[in-house]
C-alpha positions in Angstrom: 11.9 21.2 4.5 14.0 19.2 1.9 12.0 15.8 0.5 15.1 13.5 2.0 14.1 15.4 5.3 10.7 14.7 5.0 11.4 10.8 3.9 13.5 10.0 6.6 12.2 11.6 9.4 8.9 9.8 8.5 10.9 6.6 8.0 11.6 7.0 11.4 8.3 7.5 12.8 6.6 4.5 11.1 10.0 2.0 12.4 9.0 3.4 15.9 5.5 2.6 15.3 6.1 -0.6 13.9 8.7 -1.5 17.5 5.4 -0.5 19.8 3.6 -2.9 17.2 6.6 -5.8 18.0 7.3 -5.2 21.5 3.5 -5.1 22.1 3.3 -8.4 20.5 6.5 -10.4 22.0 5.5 -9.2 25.5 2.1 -10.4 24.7 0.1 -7.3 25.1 -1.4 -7.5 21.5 -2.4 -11.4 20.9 -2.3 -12.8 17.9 -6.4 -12.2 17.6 -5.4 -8.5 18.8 -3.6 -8.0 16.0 -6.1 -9.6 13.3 -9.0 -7.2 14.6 -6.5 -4.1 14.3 -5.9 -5.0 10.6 -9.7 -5.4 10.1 -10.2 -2.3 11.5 -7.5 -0.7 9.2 -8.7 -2.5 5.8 -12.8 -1.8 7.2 -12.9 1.7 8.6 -9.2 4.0 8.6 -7.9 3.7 5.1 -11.6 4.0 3.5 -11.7 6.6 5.7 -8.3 8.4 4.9 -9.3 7.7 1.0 -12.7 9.7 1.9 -10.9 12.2 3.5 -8.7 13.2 0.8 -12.0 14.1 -1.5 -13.2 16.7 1.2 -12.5 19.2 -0.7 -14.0 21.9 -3.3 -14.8 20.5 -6.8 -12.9 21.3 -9.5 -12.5 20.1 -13.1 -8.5 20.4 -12.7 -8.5 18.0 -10.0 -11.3 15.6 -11.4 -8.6 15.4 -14.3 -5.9 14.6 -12.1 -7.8 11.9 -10.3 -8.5 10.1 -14.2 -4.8 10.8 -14.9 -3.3 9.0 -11.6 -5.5 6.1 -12.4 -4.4 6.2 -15.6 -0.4 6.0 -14.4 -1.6 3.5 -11.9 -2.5 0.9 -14.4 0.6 1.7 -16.1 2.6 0.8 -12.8 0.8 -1.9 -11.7 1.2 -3.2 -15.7 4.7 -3.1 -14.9 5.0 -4.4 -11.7 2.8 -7.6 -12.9 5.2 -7.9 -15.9 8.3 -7.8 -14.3 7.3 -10.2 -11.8 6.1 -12.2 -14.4 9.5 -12.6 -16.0 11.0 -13.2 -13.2 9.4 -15.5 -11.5 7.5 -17.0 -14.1 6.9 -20.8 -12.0 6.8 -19.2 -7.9 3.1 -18.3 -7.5 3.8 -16.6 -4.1 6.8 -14.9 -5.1 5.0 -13.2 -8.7 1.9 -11.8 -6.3 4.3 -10.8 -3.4 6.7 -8.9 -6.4 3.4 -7.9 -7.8 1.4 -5.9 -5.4 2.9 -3.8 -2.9 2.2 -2.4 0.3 0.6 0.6 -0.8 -2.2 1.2 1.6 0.0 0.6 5.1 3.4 1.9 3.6 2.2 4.2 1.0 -0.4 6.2 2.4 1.2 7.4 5.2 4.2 8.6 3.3 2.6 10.3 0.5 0.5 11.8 3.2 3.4 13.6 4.9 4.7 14.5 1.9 2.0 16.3 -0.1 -0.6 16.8 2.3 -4.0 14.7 2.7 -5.1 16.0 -0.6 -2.1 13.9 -2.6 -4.0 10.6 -0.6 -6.7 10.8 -3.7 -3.5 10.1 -6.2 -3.6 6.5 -5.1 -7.3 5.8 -5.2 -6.8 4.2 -8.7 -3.8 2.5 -7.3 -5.1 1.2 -4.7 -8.5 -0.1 -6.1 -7.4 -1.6 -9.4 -4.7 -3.2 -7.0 -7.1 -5.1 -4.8 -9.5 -6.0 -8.1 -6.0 -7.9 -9.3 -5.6 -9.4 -6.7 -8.9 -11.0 -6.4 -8.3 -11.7 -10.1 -5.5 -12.5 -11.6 -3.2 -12.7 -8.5 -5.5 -15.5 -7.2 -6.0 -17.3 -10.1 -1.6 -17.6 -9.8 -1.8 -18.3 -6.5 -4.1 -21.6 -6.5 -3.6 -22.3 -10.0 -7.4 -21.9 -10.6 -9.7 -19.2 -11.8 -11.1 -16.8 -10.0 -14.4 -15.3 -10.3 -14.8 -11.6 -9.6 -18.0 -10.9 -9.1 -20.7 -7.6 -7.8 -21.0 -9.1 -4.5 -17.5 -9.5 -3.5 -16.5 -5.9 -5.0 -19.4 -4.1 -3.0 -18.1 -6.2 0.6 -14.6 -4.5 0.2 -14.5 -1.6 1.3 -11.7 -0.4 -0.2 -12.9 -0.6 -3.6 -16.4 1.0 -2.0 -14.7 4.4 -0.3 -13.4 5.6 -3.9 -17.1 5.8 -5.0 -17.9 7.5 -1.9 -15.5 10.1 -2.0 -15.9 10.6 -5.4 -19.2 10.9 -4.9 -18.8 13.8 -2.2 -16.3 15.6 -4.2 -18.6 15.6 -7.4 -21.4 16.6 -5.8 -19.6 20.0 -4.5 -20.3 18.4 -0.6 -16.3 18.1 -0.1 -16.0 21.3 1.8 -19.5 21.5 3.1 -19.8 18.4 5.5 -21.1 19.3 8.9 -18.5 19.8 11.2 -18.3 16.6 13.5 -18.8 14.8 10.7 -15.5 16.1 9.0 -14.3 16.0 11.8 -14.9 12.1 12.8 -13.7 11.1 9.5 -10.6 13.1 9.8 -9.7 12.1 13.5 -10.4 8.0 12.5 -8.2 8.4 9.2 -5.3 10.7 11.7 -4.7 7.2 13.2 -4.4 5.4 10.1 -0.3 6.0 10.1 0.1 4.7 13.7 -2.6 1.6 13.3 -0.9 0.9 10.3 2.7 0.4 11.7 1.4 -1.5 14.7 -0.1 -3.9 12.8 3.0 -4.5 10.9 5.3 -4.4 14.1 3.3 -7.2 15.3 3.7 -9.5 12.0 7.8 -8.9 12.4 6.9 -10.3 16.1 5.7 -13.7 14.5 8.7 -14.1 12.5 11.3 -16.3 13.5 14.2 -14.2 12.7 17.2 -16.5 12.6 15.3 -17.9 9.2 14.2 -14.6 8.2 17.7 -13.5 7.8 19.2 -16.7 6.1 17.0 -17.7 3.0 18.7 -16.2 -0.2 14.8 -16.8 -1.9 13.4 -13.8 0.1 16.4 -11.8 -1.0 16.2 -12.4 -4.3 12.5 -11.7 -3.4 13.4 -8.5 -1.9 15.8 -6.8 -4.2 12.6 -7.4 -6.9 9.9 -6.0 -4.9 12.2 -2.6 -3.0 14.7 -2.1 -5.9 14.0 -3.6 -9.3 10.7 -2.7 -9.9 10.9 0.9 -8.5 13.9 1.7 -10.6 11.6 0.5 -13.7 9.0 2.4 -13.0 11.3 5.5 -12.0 12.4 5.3 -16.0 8.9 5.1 -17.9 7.6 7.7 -15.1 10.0 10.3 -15.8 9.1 10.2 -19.1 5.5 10.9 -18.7 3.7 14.4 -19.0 2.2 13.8 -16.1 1.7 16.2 -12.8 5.3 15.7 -10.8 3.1 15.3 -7.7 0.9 12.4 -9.2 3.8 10.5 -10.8 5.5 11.1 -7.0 2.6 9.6 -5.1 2.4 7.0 -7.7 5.7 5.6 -7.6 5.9 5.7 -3.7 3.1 3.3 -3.7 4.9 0.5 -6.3 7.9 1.1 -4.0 6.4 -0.2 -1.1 7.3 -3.7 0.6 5.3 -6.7 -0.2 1.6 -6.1 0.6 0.2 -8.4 3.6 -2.6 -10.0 1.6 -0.1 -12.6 0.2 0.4 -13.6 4.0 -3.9 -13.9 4.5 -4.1 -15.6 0.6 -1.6 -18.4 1.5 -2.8 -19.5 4.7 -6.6 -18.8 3.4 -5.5 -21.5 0.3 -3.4 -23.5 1.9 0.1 -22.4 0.9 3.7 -21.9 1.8 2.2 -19.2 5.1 5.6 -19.2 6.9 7.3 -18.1 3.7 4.7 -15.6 2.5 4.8 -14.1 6.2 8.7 -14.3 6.6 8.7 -12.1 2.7 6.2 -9.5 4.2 8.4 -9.0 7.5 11.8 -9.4 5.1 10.7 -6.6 2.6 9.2 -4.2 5.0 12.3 -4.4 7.6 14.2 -3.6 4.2 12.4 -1.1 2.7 13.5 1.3 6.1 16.1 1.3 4.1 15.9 1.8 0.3 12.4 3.6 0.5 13.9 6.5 1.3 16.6 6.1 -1.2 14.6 5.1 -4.2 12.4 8.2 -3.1 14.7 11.0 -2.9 16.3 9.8 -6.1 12.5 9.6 -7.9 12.2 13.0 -6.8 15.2 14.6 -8.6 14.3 12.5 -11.7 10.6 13.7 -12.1 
């Protein structure tokens, strides 16, 4: 099956998930509370499991190299991605984090997934870890306008940045391909849902969003066209440049062409910022990117 194929039929699936998500939420079915356990249970136990998952399988010294080259790319894209935002909106803390860091666990994941199998997830194990360490850094030290201390304690309570370790762990160790059966098994069948839980989750943030707003601030556009077109077209340029695995600069890119990440949403009401707008540029960009992920995808694709 061709790779626009693949895109948009998965496009589809994840906008149908995401309308269960919504009309679960407007009817009331999934409470606000609902839906805040569901995305713990997503950022605690599915995608560290999904991450796991795509080390199960034999070691080799081919893809140990590939796993230090994505993370390599990674920090080159998320370089960019800071750097563009940067310029752009160089005096709009909410707007440079909600440029800079992407959806690339709820959006990403799932897509690269279909794509290129399970295996491909391990591509965006760099991404996604030296994502949530900026965040915590830099990104928060924007946000509030103070520093940030990252310290051993908060690293070791996320697990996201944990499950990398894990899995690398497993796959080093030559244990990839040699768990006992239920317990490959469990892992696989709790990261199988992360796609659907995912979606859900994201349905039901649309749900809060009052939608006559949504549609009429130019900010979140501007926002927008940054975050789903800007950036991705930037990175599309260095990547195809790069000797780099087609596959790894693929996977790669789909995750710094995903919508704005959620966190900015959780940051700003945690620190007492602009919440409405930081929820209202989460639902924006992820309505929006049904729409040019696809695009921006098939077009990477013929590029690298």
């Amino acid at each position: 099956m061709r790779t626009e194929q693949i895109v948009a039929g998965q496009t589809c699936v994840m906008f149908l998930y995401m309308l269960v998500g919504f009309v679960l939420s407007r009817s009331g079915k999934l409470t606000e509370q609902g839906s805040k356990d569901l995305a713990g249970i997503l950022i605690a136990l599915i995608l560290p499991a999904v991450i796991v998952k795509s080390f199960c399988e034999p070691f080799s010294t081919e893809k140990l190299v590939e796993l230090v080259v994505s993370t390599l790319v990674s920090a080159l894209a998320l370089g960019l991605c800071m750097g563009i935002a940067r310029l752009v909106f160089p005096r709009a803390p909410i707007d440079f984090f909600s440029a800079s860091f992407s959806n690339a666990g709820f959006m990403g994941i799932p897509l690269v997934q279909a794509l290129y199998g399970v295996e491909a997830v391990s591509y965006l194990v760099g991404y996604i870890a030296l994502m949530n360490l900026l965040q915590w850094g830099m990104g928060l030290s924007v946000l509030t306008g103070k520093k940030i201390r990252l310290d051993l304690k908060t690293v070791l309570k996320n697990p996201l940045l944990i499950s990398p370790f894990v899995g690398l762990l497993i796959f080093c160790t030559g244990l990839g391909d040699k768990l006992p059966g239920p317990v490959s098994t469990a892992i696989g069948g709790i990261a199988g849902t992360n796609g659907p839980v995912a979606m859900i989750v994201l349905g039901s943030y649309l749900a809060k969003s009052n939608f006559r707003s949504l549609f009429m601030t130019l900010r979140q556009y501007g926002l927008c066209a940054v975050r789903l077109l800007l950036i991705p077209m930037v990175v599309m340029a260095v990547f195809a440049f790069l000797p780099v695995d087609r596959t790894v600069r693929l996977a790669v890119f789909i995750a710094s062409a995903a919508p704005v990440g959620a966190n900015v949403a959780v940051y700003a009401q945690l620190f007492d910022l602009d919440y409405p707008y930081a929820c209202q540029s989460v639902a924006l960009s992820t309505l929006l990117s049904i729409l040019t992920m696809p695009v921006v995808i098939v077009v990477a694709s013929f590029f690298f």
